[in-house]
C-alpha positions in Angstrom: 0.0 0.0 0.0 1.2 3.8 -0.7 3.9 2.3 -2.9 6.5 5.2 -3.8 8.9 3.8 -4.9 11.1 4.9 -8.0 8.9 8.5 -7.3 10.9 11.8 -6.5 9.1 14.3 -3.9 9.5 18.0 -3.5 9.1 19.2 -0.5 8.9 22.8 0.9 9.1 23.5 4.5 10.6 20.0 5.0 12.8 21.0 8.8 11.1 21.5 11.9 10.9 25.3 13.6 12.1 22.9 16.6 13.1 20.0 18.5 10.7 17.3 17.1 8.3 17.0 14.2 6.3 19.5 11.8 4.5 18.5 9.3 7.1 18.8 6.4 9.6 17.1 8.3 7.2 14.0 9.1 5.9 14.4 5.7 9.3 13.7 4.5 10.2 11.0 6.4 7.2 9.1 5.7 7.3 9.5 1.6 10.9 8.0 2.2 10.1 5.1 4.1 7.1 4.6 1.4 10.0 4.6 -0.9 10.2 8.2 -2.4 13.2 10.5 -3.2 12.7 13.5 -1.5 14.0 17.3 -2.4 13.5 18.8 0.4 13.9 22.6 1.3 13.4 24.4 4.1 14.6 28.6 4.8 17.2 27.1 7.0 19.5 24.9 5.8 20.2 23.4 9.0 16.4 22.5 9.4 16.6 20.5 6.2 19.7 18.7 6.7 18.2 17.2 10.1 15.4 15.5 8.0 17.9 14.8 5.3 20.1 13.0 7.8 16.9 11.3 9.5 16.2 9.9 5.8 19.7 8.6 5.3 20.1 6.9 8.4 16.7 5.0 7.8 18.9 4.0 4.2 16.4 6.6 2.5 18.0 8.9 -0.7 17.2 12.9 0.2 18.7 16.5 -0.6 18.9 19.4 1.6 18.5 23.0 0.3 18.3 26.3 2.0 15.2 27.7 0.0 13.5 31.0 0.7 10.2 30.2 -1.1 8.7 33.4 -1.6 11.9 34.2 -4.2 11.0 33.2 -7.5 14.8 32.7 -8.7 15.6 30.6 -5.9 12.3 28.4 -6.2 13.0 28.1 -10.1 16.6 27.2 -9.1 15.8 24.6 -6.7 13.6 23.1 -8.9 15.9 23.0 -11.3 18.7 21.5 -8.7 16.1 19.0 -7.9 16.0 17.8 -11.7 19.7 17.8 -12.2 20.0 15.3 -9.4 17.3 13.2 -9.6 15.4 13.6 -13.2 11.3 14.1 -12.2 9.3 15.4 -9.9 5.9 13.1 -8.6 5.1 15.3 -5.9 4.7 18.4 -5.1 4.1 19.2 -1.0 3.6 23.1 0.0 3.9 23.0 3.0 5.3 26.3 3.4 3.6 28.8 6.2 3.2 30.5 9.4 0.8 33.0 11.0 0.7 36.5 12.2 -2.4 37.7 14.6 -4.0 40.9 13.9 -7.2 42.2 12.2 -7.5 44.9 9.4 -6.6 47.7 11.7 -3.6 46.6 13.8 -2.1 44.8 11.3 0.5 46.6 9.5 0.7 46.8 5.8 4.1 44.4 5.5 2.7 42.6 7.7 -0.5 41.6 5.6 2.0 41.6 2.6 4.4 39.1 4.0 1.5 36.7 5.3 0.3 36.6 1.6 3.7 36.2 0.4 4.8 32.9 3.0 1.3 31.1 3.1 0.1 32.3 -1.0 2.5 32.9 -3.4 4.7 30.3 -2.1 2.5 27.5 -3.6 2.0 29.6 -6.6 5.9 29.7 -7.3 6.2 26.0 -6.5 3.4 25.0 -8.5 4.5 27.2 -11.4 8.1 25.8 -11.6 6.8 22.2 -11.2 4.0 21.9 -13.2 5.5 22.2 -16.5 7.9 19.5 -15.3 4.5 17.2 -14.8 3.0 17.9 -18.0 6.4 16.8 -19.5 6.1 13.4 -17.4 2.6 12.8 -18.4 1.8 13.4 -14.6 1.9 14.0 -10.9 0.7 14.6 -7.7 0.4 18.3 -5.4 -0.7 18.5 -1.7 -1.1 22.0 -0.7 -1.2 22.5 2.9 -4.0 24.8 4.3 -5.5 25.2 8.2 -8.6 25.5 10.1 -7.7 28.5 10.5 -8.9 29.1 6.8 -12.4 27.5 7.7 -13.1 28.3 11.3 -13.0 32.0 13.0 -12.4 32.4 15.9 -14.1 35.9 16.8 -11.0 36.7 19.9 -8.3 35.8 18.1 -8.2 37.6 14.3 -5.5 36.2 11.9 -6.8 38.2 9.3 -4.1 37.1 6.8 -3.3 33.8 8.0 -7.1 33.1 7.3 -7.2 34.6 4.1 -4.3 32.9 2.6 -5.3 29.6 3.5 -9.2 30.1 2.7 -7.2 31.1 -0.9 -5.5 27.7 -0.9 -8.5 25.7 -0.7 -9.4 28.0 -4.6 -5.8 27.7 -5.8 -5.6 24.1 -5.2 -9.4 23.6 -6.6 -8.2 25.8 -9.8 -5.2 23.7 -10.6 -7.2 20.3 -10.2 -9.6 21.2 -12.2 -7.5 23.4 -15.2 -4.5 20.5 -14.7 -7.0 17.0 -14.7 -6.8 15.9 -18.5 -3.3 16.0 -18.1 -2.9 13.7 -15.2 -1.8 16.1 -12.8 -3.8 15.9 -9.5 -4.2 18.6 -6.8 -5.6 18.5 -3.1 -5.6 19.9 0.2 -4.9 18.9 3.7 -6.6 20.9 6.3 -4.2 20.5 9.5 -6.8 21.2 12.7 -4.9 22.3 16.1 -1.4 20.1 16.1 0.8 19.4 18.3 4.1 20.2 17.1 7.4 22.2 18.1 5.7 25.4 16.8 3.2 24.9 20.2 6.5 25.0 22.4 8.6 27.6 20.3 5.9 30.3 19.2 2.7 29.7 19.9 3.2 29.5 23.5 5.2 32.8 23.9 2.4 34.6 21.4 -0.8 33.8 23.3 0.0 31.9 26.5 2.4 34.1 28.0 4.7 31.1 27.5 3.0 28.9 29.5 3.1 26.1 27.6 1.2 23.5 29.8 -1.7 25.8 29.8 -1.7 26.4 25.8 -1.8 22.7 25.2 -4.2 21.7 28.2 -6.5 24.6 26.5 -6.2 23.3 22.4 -6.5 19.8 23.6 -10.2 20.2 25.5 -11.3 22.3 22.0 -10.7 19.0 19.9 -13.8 16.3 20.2 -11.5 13.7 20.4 -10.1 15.3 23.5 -6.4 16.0 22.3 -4.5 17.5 19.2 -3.2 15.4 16.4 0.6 15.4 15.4 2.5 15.7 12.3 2.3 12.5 11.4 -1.6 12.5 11.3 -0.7 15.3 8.3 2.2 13.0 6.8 -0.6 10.4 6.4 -3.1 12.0 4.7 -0.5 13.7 3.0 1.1 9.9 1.8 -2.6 9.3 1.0 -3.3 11.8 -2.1 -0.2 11.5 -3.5 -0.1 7.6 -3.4 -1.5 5.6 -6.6 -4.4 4.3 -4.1 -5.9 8.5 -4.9 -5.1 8.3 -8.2 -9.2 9.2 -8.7 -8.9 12.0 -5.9 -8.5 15.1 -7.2 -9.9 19.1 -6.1 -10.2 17.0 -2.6 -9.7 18.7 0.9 -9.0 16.5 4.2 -9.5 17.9 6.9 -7.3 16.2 9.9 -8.8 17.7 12.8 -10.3 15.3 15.5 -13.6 16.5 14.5 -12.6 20.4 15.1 -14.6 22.1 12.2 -17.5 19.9 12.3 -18.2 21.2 15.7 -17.8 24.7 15.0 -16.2 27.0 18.1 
C-alpha cells in the first residue's frame, strides 16, 4: 500500500521550527520510508539537513536546500537542482507557512504583505516551476497544505491574513485540479486542525499563552472532540494518502485532519 517507490518528492518546508516533528519534516520521512526521493527545502538549511540525515540513516536517498520560497529565482533554481539530481518530480508538497495575529486595523501593511507572500504565493511559485515538469512526465501529484484557520473563526483571536491565505489555498488548489485533470496532474488539500508540534512549544506558546506552555496545550487539547491535538504524522498520512497511486481518482479534494474540530464549530 502507498507504494513510492522509484517516485521523487519535492518538499517545501521540510525542517522542523524545533526539537521534534512538523509537518514537512514528518511528511518527508514518511514519503521516504514509502519509498520516495525526496528534495526537500526548508529557509534554514540546518532545518533541512536534520530530516535529510533522519532519511539517510533509515537508508532513504534525500537532498537538503536552503530555499526562501517566496523568491521566484531561488524556487526556479531549486527546482531546477532538484531535476539535475534526480530527473522528475511526482510530488509536489507546500507545505510552506506561518501566522501572524492581527485584524485589518492593527495589522501593519508588511505585515498583511508578508502573510500573503509565506502562506500564498509560495505554492503559486512552487506550482508554477513544477508543473511544466509534470505535464512533460505525463503526470503527478500536489498536496497543498492549508489550516482550520482558513475555515473556522475564531471571533477573539483575528488572523486576518493567516485566514485569508489559506481560505485562498483551498481555490488555488481547486483551480489547478480542475485546469490541470486531463493532463494527469492531481491537486488536493490537507486541512491540518490544532497540532501538536514544536511550533506549540517555540511560538505559539510565547504569542498567546504568556509562554506557558502547559496551559496552551491543556487549552487546544479540551477544544478538539476527540479530547487531544493530532501530530505531524496524522498530516504525513493524509498527505502519503493523495499523492499515493491508491488517490489516483482524488482530485480538487480537501481532508480535513482535525479530530472533528470544524464539524463542531467553536
Amino acid at each position: 500500500m502507498h507504494d513510492l517507490t522509484g517516485k521523487v518528492a519535492f518538499i517545501s518546508g521540510a525542517g522542523s521550527v524545533g526539537e521534534g516533528w512538523g509537518n514537512g519534516k514528518a511528511t518527508a520521512v514518511l514519503l521516504a520510508r514509502q519509498g520516495a526521493t525526496v528534495y526537500g527545502t526548508d529557509i534554514t538549511l540546518a532545518a533541512a539537513e536534520e530530516t535529510r540525515r533522519l532519511i539517510a540513516a533509515e537508508g532513504g536517498t534525500a537532498h537538503a536546500a536552503a530555499v526562501d520560497m517566496t523568491k521566484a529565482a531561488e524556487v526556479e533554481a531549486a527546482v531546477a537542482d532538484c531535476l539535475a539530481r534526480f530527473g522528475r518530480i511526482d510530488i509536489l508538497v507546500n507545505n510552506v507557512g506561518g501566522s501572524a495575529p492581527g485584524d485589518p486595523v492593527s495589522m501593519s501593511e508588511e505585515v498583511w504583505d508578508a502573510q500573503l507572500d509565506l502562506n500564498l504565493k509560495t505554492a503559486f511559485l512552487c506550482c508554477k516551476h513544477v508543473i511544466p515538469v509534470m505535464e512533460r512526465q505525463g503526470g503527478g501529484a500536489i498536496v497543498n497544505l492549508s489550516s482550520i484557520a482558513g475555515v473556522r473563526i475564531l471571533p477573539d483571536r483575528p488572523h486576518v491574513a493567516y485566514t485569508t491565505t489559506k481560505l485562498g489555498i483551498l481555490g488555488f488548489s481547486r483551480s489547478i485540479a480542475v485546469t490541470y485533470a486531463k493532463k494527469a496532474i492531481r491537486c488536493n488539500t490537507v486541512i491540518p486542525g490544532l497540532m501538536h508540534t514544536p511550533l506549540v512549544e517555540t511560538r505559539l506558546a510565547k504569542q498567546v499563552a504568556g509562554g506557558d506552555a502547559a496551559a496552551l496545550i491543556a487549552s487546544r487539547n479540551a477544544q478538539v472532540p476527540t479530547g487531544k491535538m493530532g501530530d505531524a504524522w496524522d498530516v504525513a498520512q493524509a498527505v502519503l494518502f493523495l499523492v499515493s497511486d491508491e488517490a489516483r481518482y482524488v482530485t480538487a479534494a480537501e481532508i480535513a485532519v482535525d479530530g472533528g474540530l470544524s464539524a463542531a464549530g467553536r
